[in-house]
C-alpha positions in Angstrom: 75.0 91.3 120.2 72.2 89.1 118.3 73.6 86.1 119.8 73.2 88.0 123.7 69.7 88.4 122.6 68.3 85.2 121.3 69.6 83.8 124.4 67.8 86.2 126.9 65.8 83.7 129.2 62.2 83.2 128.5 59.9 85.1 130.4 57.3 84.3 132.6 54.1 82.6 131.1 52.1 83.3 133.9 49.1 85.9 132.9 50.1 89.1 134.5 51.0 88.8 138.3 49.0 85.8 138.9 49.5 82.3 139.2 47.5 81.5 136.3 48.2 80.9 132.4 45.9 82.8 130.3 43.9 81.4 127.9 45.3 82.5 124.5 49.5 82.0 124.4 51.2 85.4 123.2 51.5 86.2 119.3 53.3 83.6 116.9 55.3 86.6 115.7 56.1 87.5 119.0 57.4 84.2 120.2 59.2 83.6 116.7 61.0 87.0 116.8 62.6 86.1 120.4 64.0 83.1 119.3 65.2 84.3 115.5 64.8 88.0 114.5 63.1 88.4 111.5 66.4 90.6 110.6 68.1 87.8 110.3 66.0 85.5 108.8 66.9 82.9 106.2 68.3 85.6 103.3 70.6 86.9 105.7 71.5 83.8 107.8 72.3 81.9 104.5 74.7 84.6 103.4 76.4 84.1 106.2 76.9 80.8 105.8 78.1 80.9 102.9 80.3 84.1 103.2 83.5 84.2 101.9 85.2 84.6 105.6 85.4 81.7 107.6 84.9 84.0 110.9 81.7 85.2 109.6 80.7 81.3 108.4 81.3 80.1 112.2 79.5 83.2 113.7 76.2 83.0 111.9 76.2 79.0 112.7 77.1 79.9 116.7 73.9 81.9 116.3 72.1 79.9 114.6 72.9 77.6 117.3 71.7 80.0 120.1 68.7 79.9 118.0 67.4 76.4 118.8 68.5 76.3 121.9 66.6 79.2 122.6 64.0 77.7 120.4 64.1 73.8 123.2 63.7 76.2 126.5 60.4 78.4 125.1 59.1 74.4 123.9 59.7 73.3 127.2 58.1 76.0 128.3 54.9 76.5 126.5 55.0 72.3 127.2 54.5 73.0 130.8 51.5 75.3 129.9 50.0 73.2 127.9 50.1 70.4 130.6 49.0 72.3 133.1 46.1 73.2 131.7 45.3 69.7 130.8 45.5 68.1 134.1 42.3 70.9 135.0 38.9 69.1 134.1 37.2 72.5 132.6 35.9 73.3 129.2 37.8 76.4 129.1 41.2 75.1 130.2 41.0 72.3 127.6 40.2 75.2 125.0 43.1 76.7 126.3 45.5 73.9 125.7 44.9 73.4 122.1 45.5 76.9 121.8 48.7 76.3 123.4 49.2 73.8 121.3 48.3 75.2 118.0 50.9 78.0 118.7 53.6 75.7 119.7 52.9 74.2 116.8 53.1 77.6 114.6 56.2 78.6 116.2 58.3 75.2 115.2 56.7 75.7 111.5 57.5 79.6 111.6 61.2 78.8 112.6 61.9 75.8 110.1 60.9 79.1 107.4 63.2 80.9 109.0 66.5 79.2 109.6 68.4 78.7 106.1 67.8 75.5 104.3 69.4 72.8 105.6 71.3 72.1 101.9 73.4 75.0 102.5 74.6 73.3 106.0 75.6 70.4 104.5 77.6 72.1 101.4 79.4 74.1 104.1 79.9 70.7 105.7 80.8 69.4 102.4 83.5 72.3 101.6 85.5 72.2 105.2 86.3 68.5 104.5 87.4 68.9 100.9 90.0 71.7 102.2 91.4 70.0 105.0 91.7 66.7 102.6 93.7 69.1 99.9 94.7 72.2 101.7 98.7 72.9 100.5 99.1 75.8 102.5 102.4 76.2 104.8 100.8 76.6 107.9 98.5 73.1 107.3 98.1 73.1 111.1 96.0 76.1 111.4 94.1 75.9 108.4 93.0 72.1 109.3 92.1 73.2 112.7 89.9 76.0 111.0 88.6 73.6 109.3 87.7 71.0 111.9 85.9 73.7 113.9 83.6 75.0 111.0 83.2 71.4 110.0 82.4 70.3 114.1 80.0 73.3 114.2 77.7 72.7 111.1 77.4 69.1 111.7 76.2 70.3 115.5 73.5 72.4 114.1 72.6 70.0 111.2 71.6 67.7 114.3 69.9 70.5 115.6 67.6 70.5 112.6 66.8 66.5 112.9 66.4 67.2 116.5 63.9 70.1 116.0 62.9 70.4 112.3 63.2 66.7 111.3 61.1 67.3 108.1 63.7 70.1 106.8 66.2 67.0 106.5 63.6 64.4 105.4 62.2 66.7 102.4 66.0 67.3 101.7 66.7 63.9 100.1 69.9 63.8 102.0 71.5 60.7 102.2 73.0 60.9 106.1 75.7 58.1 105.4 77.2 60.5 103.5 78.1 61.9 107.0 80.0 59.4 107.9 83.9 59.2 106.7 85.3 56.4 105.2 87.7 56.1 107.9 85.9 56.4 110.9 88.8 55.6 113.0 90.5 59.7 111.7 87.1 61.1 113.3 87.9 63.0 116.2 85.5 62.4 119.4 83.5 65.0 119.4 82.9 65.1 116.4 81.8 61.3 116.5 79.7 62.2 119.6 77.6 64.4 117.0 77.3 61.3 114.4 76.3 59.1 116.6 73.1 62.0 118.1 72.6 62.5 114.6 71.7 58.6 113.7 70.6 57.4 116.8 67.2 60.0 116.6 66.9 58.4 112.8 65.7 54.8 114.1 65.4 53.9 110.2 69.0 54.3 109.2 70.7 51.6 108.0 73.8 51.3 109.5 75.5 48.7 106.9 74.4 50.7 103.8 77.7 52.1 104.4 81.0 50.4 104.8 84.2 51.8 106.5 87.7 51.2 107.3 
């Protein structure tokens, strides 16, 4: 049900029945709680993650994928406000794009407090490839595909936070070669399709710091 309604399109910007965007953009709060509820802010969203189910672990990170991509269309949106208003020589439109602009703004800051820190993506990440590497289990086949799916999924939305919340990841002190597997050749392609998003939007990565098979 959460899921259903983070990704309820964004509504019209316009003001009212006009053609017109008003001058001051709805409330932060507002905007914040229709892309991620405060109910399930980062307390809860991090218990998911880390919960002891592995359904529950891949629900909360399908949501919290829902969440920025909610979070890219109401961007895009509020963008197209904002240059709108620009391209009109008045004093009152250009007040009314940095207002645009300061809630934009507010909104990526009031979501990167909201989404669970980005170390508890990357223990999760962490975890699913240390069972499928010593898993015992009789059905192995199962239990790696499990695996491969939570593992798939976080390393999605951990790219979703260098896409949208680059700081979260920068004041981290995660080293991102630790991403990549020491046999890169084993990595399925979609999940390699991920790896190579993630370092191709960190132009300062240093590719050799890390060898492979």
């Amino acid at each position: 049900v959460l899921q259903k309604i983070v990704q309820l399109p964004v509504p019209s910007l316009y003001y009212g029945e006009t053609r017109l965007y008003p001058t001051e953009p709805p409330s932060v709060d507002t905007i914040l709680d229709n892309i991620l509820p405060n109910v399930f802010n980062r307390s809860p969203a991090s218990k998911g993650l880390q919960h002891a189910s592995p359904l529950v672990r891949y629900t909360t990170m399908l949501v919290l994928s829902a969440v920025f991509q909610k979070y890219d269309k109401v961007a895009q949106s509020m963008k197209r406000v904002i240059m709108t208003l620009e391209t009109s020589d008045t004093n009152s439109t250009a007040t009314a794009s940095e207002n645009w602009k300061k809630c934009l703004e507010s909104v990526r800051e009031g979501l990167r407090r909201r989404v669970p820190e980005i170390q508890t993506l990357v223990a999760l990440h962490k975890q699913t490839s240390t069972k499928m590497a010593q898993q015992q289990d009789v059905d192995q086949d199962e239990l790696n595909y499990q695996n491969q799916l939570l593992q798939d999924t976080a390393f999605r939305l951990i790219r979703y936070y260098q896409e949208f919340v680059p700081e979260a990841l920068m004041e981290s002190n995660i080293d991102p070669g630790n991403f990549i597997p020491a046999d890169i050749l084993s990595v399925k392609p979609g999940t390699l399709i991920h790896l190579l998003k993630l370092f191709l939007s960190m132009p300062d990565f240093n590719w050799t710091s890390k060898s492979c098979k």
